[in-house]
C-alpha positions in Angstrom: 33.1 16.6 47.0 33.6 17.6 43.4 33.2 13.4 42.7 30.0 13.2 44.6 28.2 16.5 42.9 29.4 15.7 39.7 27.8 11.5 40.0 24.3 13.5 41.2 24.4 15.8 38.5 24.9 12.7 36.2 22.1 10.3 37.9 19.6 13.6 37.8 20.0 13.6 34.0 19.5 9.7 33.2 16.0 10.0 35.5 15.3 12.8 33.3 16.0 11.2 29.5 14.7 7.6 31.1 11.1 9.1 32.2 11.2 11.0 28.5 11.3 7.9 27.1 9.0 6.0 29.6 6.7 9.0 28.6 6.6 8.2 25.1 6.7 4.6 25.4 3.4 5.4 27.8 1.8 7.4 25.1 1.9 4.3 22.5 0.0 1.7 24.3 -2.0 -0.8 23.6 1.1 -0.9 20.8 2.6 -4.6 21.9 5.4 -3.4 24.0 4.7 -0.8 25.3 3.8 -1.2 28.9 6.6 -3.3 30.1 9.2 -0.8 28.0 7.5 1.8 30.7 7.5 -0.8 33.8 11.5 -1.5 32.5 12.2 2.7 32.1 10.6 3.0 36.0 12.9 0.9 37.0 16.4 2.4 36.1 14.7 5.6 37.3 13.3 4.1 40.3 17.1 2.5 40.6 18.8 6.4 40.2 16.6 8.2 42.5 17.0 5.5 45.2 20.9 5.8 44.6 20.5 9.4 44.6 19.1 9.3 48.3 21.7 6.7 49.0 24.6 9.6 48.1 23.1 12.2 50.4 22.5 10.0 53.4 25.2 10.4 55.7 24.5 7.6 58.4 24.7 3.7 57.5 21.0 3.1 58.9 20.2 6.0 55.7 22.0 4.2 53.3 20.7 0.8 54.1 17.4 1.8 54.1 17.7 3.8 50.6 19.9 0.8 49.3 17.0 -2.0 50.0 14.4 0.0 48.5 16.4 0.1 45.4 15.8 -3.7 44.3 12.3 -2.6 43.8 13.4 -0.8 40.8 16.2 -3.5 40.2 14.0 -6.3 40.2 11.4 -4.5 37.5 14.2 -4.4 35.2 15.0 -7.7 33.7 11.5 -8.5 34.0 10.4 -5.7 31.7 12.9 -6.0 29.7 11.6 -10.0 29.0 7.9 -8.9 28.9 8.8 -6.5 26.7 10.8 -8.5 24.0 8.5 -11.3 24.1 5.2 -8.9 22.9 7.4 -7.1 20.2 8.6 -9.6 18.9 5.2 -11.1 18.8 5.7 -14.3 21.2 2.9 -13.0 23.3 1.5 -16.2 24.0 3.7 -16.5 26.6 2.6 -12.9 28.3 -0.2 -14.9 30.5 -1.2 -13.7 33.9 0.1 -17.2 35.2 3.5 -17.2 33.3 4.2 -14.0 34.7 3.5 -14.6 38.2 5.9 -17.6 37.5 8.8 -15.4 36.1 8.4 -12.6 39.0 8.3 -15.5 41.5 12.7 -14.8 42.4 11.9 -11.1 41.9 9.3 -11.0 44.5 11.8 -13.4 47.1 14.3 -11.0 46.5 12.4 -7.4 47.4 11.2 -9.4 50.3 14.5 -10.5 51.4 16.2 -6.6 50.9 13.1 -5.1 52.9 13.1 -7.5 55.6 17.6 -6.5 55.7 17.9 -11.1 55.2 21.5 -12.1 55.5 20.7 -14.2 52.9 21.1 -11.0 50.8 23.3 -9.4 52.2 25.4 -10.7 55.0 27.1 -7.2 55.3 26.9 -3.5 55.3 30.0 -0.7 55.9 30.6 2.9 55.2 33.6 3.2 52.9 35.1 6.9 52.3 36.4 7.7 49.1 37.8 11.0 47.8 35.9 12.2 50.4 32.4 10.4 50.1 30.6 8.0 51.8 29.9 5.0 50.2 28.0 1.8 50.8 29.9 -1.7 50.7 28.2 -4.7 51.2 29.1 -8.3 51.2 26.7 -10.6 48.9 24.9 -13.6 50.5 23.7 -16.7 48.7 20.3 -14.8 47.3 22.4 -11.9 45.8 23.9 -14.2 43.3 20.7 -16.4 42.7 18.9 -13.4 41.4 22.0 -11.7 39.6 22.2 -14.9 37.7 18.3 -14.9 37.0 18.6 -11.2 35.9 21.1 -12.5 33.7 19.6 -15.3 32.5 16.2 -12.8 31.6 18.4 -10.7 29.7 19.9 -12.9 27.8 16.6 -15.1 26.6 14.9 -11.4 25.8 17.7 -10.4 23.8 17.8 -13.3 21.5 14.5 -12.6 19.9 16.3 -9.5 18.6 19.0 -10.6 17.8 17.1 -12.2 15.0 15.7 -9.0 14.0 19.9 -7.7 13.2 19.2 -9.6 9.6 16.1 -9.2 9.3 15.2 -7.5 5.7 13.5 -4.8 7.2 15.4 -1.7 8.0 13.7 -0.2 10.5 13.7 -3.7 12.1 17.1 -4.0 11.9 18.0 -0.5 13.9 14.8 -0.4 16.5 16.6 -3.8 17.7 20.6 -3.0 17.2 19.1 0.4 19.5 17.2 -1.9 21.9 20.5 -4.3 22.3 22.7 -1.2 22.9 20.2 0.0 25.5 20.4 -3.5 27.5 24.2 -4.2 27.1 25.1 -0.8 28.1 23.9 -0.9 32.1 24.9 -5.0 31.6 28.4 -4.4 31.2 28.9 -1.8 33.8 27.0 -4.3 36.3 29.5 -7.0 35.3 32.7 -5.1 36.2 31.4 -4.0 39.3 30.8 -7.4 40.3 34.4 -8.6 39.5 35.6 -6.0 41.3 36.9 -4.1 38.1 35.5 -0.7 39.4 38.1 1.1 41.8 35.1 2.4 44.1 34.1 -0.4 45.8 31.1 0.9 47.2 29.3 2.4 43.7 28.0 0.4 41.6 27.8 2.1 38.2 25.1 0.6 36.4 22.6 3.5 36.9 25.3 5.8 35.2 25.2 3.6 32.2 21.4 3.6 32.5 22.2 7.7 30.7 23.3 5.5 27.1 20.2 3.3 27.9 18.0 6.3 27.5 19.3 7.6 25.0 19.5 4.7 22.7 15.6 3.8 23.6 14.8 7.2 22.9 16.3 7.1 19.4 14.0 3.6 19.2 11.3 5.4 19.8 12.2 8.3 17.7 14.4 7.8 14.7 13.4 4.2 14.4 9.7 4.4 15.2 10.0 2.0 17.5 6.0 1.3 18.0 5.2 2.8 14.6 6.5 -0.1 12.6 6.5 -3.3 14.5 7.3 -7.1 13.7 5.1 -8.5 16.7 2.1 -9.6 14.1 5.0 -11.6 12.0 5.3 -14.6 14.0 1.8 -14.5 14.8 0.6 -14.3 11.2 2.9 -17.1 10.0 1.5 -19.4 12.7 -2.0 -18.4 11.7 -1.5 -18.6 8.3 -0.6 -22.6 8.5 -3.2 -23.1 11.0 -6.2 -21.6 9.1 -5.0 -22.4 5.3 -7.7 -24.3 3.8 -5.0 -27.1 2.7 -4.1 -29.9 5.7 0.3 -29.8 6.2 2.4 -31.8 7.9 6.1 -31.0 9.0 8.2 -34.0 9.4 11.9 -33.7 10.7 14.5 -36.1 9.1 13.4 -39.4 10.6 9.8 -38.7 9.3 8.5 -38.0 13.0 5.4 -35.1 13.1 6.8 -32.0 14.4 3.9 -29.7 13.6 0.8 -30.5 12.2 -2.4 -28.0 11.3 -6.1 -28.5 11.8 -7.2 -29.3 8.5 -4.4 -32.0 8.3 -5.5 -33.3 11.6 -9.1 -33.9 10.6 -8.2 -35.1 7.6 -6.2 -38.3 9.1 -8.3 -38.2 12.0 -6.8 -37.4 14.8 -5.7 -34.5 16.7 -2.8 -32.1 17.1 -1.4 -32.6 20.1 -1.7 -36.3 20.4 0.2 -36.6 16.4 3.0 -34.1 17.4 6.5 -36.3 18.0 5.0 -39.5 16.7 6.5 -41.4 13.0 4.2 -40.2 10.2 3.5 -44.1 9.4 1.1 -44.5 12.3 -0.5 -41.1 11.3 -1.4 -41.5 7.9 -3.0 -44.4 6.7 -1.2 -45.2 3.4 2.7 -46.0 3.9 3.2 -44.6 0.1 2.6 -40.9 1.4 5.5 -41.2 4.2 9.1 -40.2 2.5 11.3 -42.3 3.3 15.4 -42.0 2.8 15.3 -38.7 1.6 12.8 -39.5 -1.0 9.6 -37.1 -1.8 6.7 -39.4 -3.1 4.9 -38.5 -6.3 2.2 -36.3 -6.4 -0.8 -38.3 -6.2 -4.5 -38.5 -4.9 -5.5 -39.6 -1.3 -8.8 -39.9 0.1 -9.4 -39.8 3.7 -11.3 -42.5 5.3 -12.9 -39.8 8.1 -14.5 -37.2 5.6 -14.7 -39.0 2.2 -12.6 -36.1 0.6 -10.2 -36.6 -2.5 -7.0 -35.1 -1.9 -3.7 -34.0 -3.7 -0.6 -34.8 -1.9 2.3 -33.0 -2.2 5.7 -33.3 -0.4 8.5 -31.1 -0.5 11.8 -30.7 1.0 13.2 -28.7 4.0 16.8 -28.0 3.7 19.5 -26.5 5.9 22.4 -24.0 4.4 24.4 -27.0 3.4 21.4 -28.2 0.8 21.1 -31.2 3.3 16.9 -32.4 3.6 16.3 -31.8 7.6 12.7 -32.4 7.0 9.1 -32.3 4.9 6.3 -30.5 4.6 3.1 -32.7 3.0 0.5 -31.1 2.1 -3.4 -32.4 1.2 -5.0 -29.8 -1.1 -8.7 -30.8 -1.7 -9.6 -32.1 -5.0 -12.9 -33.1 -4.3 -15.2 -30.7 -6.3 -12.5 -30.3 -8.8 -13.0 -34.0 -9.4 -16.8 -33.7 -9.1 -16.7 -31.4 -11.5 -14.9 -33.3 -14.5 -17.2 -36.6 -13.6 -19.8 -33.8 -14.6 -18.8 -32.8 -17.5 -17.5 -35.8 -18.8 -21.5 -37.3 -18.1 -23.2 -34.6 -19.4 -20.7 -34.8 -22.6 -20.8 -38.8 -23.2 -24.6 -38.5 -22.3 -25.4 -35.8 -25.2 -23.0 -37.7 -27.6 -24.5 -41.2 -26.8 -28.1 -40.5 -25.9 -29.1 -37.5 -28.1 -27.3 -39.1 -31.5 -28.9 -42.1 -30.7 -32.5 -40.4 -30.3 -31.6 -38.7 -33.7 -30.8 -41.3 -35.3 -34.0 -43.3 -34.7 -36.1 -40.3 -35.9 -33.9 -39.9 -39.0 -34.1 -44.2 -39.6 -37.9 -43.4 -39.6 -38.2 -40.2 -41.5 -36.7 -42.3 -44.3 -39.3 -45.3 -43.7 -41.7 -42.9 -43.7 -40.4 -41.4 -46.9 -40.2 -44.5 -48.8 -43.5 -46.8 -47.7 -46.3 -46.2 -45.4 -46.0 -48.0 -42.4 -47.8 -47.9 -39.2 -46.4 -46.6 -36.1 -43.3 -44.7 -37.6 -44.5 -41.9 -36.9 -45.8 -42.7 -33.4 -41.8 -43.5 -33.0 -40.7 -40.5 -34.1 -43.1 -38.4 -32.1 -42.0 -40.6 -28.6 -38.3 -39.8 -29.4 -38.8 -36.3 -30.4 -40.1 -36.3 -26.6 -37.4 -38.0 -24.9 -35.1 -35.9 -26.6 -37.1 -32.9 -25.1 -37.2 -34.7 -21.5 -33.5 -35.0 -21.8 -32.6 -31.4 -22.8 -35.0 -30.3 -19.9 -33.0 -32.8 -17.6 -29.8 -30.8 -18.6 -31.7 -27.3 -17.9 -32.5 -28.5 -14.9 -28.8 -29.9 -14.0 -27.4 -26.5 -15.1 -29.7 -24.5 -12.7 -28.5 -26.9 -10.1 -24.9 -26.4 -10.6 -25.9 -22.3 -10.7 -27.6 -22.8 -7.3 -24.6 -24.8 -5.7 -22.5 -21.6 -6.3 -24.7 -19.7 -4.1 -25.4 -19.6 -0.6 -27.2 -21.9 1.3 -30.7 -21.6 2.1 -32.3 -24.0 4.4 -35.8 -25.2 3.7 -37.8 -27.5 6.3 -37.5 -31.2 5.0 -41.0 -32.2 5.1 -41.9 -28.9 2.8 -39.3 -30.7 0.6 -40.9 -33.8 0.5 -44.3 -32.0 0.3 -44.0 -30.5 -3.2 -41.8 -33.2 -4.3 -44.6 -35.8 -3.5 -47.5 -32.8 -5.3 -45.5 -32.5 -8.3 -44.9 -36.6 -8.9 -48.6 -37.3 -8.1 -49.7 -34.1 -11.0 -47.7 -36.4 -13.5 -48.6 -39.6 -12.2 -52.0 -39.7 -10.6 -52.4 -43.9 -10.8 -48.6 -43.9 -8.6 -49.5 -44.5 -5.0 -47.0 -42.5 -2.8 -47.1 -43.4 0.6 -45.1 -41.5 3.2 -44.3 -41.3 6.6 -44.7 -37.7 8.3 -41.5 -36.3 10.1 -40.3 -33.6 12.7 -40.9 -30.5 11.0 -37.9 -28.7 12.9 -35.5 -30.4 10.7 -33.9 -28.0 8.0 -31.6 -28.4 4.8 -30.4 -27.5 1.8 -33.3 -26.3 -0.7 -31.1 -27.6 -3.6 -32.6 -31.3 -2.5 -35.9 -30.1 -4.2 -35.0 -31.5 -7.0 -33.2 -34.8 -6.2 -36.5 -35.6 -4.3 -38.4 -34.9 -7.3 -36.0 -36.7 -9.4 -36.1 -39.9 -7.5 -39.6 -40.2 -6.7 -40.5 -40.0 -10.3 -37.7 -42.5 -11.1 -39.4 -45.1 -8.7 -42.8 -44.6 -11.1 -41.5 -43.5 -14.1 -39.4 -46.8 -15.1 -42.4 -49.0 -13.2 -44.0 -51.3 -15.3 -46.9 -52.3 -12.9 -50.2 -50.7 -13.5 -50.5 -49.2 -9.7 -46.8 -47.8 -9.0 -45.8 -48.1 -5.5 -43.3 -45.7 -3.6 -42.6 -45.0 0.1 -41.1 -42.5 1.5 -39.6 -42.4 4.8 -36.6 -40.1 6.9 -34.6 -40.4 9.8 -32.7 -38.4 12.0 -30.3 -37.2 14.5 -28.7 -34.2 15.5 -26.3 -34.1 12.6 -27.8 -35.8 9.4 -31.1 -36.8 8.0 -31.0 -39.6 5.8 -34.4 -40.0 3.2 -35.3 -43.6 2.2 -37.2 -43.8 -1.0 -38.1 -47.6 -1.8 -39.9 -48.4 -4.9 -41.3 -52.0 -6.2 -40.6 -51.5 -9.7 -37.9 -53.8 -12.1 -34.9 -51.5 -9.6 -31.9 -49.9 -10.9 -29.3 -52.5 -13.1 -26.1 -52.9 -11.4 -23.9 -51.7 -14.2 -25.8 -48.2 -13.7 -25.3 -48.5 -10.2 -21.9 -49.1 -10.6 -21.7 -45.7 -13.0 -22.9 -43.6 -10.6 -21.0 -44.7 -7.7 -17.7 -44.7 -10.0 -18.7 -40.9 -10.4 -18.5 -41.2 -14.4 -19.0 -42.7 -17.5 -17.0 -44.6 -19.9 -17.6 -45.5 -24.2 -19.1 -49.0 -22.7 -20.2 -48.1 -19.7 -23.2 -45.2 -19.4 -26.3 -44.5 -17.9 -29.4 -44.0 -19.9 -30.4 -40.8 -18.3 -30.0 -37.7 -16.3 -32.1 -37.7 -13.3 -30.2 -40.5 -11.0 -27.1 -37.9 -12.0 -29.0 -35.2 -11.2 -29.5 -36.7 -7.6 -25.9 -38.0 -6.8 -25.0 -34.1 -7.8 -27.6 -32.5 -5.7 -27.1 -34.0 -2.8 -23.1 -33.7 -2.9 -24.0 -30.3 -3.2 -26.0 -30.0 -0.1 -23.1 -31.9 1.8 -24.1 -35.5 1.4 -24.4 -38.6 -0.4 -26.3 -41.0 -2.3 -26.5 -44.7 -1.5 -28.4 -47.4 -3.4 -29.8 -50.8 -2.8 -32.0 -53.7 -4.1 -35.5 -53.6 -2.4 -37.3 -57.2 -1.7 -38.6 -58.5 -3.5 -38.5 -56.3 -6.3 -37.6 -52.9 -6.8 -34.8 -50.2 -5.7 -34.6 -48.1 -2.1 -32.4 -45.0 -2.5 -31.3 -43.3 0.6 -30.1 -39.7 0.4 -27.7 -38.5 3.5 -27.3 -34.8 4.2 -26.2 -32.5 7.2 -29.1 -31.0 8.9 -28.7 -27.0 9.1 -30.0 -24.7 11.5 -32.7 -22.1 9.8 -29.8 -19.8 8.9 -28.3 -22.4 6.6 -25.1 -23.1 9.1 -24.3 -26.9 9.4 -24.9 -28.4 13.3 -21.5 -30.6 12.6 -19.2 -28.0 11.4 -17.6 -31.2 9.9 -19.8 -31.5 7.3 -20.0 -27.9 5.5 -21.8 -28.5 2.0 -19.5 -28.9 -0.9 -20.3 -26.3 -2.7 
């Protein structure tokens, strides 16, 4: 009788210290956790009142009855204790309405089965008396084992994520998990020597006893460890978000240079898309075979440019090794170069341009100062005076290109196009009123980047400037879809010579090699700027069509294809 007070008195205390620490767990949600520490907690106390019952019943009908409500609380536990490891330790993901379901699926069989008294359970029941008690003994059926080896199998996948957590570099880390591991192992081990028969009672299983150090070691969790005051769960998380939303494309390659992860960015950049690349060789990714490491081998850093967004790109690869120094792996990066790049060909320009063009301009008006000087000749000075001008048209050029760059920093304000076109047109005919500018009217819904003001004005007066007919003729004309806009400007003057054509598409100049002005630069730069391009082409039978391509934004300045943000 002494046994059977003395096993009460024990069971009364574990329901109390479990719901102290269900009670504080309760108090900490939304803290990731939390909840299924409770639904775990209810169920070793669900598990000691029911056994409770079970010791003061006195008939087997009592027992049985008290004893098939307990899986209730038996089931809850290993499915808590899963739930619970997978939010702290930040795998949440998994915690979906449908994955659960899945993972209470035996649970649910089983607390059916004990209700309904199935001999797949149990195909048993008997009073035993020992020391004077009245115990239950019953003989497992097939089920019983099914779900003690699922119970197992739950407790041993949640307590892997913290066993990671032992080394972690972390302190509190390291004890909130060595106190969660001593919680779970305790009520484990008891369970397993019941079930090999190690116990002498046969009829009391002991695992609710244990559930006393369970309680105990959660509530020092909760306590001295801070157990939902300091949590790892946005680790994992935060790496995985961190390489998905880094600005620079990766890959991860295992040994035999097959894709094993891959983020967004490097997914656009080699067009294609994440799932499809993942487990495929790197070859039939990426376009260029010198980027793929091969034997062990990193290749150089060097410059790519993707065929699907016209970026430049540094590539980088580095090595993944094991403990043993032995590569495993690569991670290859694409970091975008692209306005880096722009940015030299600018400078570079605007230096040889100012070095070429402006000491030659001063040159002529010194050669002529000095003819002027020495004899009186006519039309020296006219010369002087027309390159005293150009040199003013060129410094205004490079004002002009400077308060472009300044604009590009900013943010993006969209302008309707044919307001663009509008003033760009007014402001050529002002300068030029013999030029006839014909143009074709657009939609007037269609927005983009006011920093196109100026290439439009730029071109247009290129197409009459450099005309030597008396009655300049340029036409204007745009088209559209949802995503771009692209402006024609054809002009039937001499056109634009191929070795300048060739400067600005090469993006810079060279001592033999240079343009003999600012304004075409001045509208490959703009309109890279607003997020587009450039493109020319002979007219027939004379003359030069430029076309200008940029995204069309919404009025708030937002492109409609998110793939073509302006490169600012």
């Amino acid at each position: 009788m002494f046994s059977h007070v003395l096993l009460s008195g024990i069971l009364l205390a574990t329901i109390a210290v479990g719901t102290a620490a269900a009670l504080l767990a309760w108090r900490e949600r939304p803290e990731p956790g939390a909840v299924p520490l409770v639904v775990m907690l209810v169920g070793q106390c669900w598990w000691s009142i029911f056994l409770v019952f079970d010791l003061q019943a006195s008939t087997l009908e009592a027992k049985v009855f008290w004893a098939n409500l307990r899986w209730i609380g038996v089931v809850a536990i290993p499915i808590g204790w899963m739930l619970f490891s997978l939010e702290y330790t930040g795998r949440d993901r998994y915690v979906r309405p449908r994955y659960v379901a899945l993972l209470s699926l035996v649970p649910a069989l089983t607390v059916w089965f004990a209700l309904t008294d199935s001999p797949l359970l149990y195909t048993d029941s008997r009073l035993v008396r020992e020391s004077g008690t009245l115990f239950l003994a019953r003989t497992p059926g097939p089920w019983f084992w099914v779900i003690a080896a699922y119970t197992y199998l739950l407790g041993l996948l949640g307590s892997l994520p913290l066993l990671e957590l032992i080394w972690n570099d972390s302190l509190p880390f390291r004890g909130q998990s060595a106190a969660l591991l001593v919680g779970i192992a305790a009520p484990w081990v008891s369970n397993v020597l019941f079930l090999v028969g190690a116990i002498p009672l046969p009829g009391l299983d002991p695992t609710p006893v244990a559930f006393m150090i369970s309680g105990v070691a959660y509530l020092g969790a909760l306590t001295r460890f801070q157990l939902f005051g300091t949590s790892p769960s946005p680790t994992p998380r935060a790496r995985r978000l961190l390489f998905e939303r880094m600005p620079d494309g990766a890959v991860v390659t295992d040994s035999h240079d097959s894709v094993v992860d891959i983020n967004g960015t490097a997914a656009a950049i080699l067009g294609t898309a994440r799932r499809p690349a993942l487990g495929r060789p790197l070859r039939e990714i990426v376009p260029d075979d010198s980027l793929v490491p091969t034997d062990g081998s990193v290749p150089r850093r060097r410059p790519f440019r993707s065929r699907h967004d016209d970026r430049l790109y540094d590539v980088t690869a580095t090595h993944i090794t094991d403990i043993r120094d032995r590569t495993i792996g690569h991670i290859i990066t694409f970091h975008d170069i692209s306005e880096h790049v722009r940015q030299q060909q600018r400078h570079e320009v605007l230096n040889r341009v100012f070095r070429h063009n402006i000491r030659t301009e001063t040159n002529v008006i010194s050669s002529y100062a000095e003819l002027l000087a020495d004899v009186e000749r006519r039309g020296a000075a006219d010369e002087i005076t027309d390159s005293a001008a150009r040199i003013e048209e060129l410094a205004a050029k490079a004002r002009e290109i400077i308060d472009l760059f300044e604009r590009g920093r900013e943010s993006t304000d969209a302008v309707p196009l044919e307001s663009l076109l509008d003033e760009a047109v007014v402001t050529v005919r002002e300068e030029y009123p013999d030029a006839r500018i014909e143009r074709e009217r657009g939609p007037d819904d269609v927005y983009v980047d006011s920093v196109l003001e100026s290439v439009f004005a730029n071109l247009l007066e290129n197409g009459v400037e450099h005309n030597t007919g008396s009655n300049p003729v340029v036409r204007i004309s745009a088209e559209t879809d949802d995503e771009w806009v692209r402006v024609r400007i054809a002009d039937d003057g001499p056109g634009i010579d191929d070795y300048e054509r060739s400067v600005l598409e090469r993006g810079t100049e060279t001592p033999l090699e240079h343009g003999s002005g600012l304004g075409l630069w001045l509208a490959k730069w703009g309109a890279e700027i607003a997020g587009g391009s450039v493109r020319f082409a002979a007219n027939e039978p004379t003359g030069s069509i430029v076309t200008v391509s940029v995204p069309v934004l919404t009025p708030s300045g937002e492109s409609r294809d998110e793939s073509a943000a302006p490169a600012r």
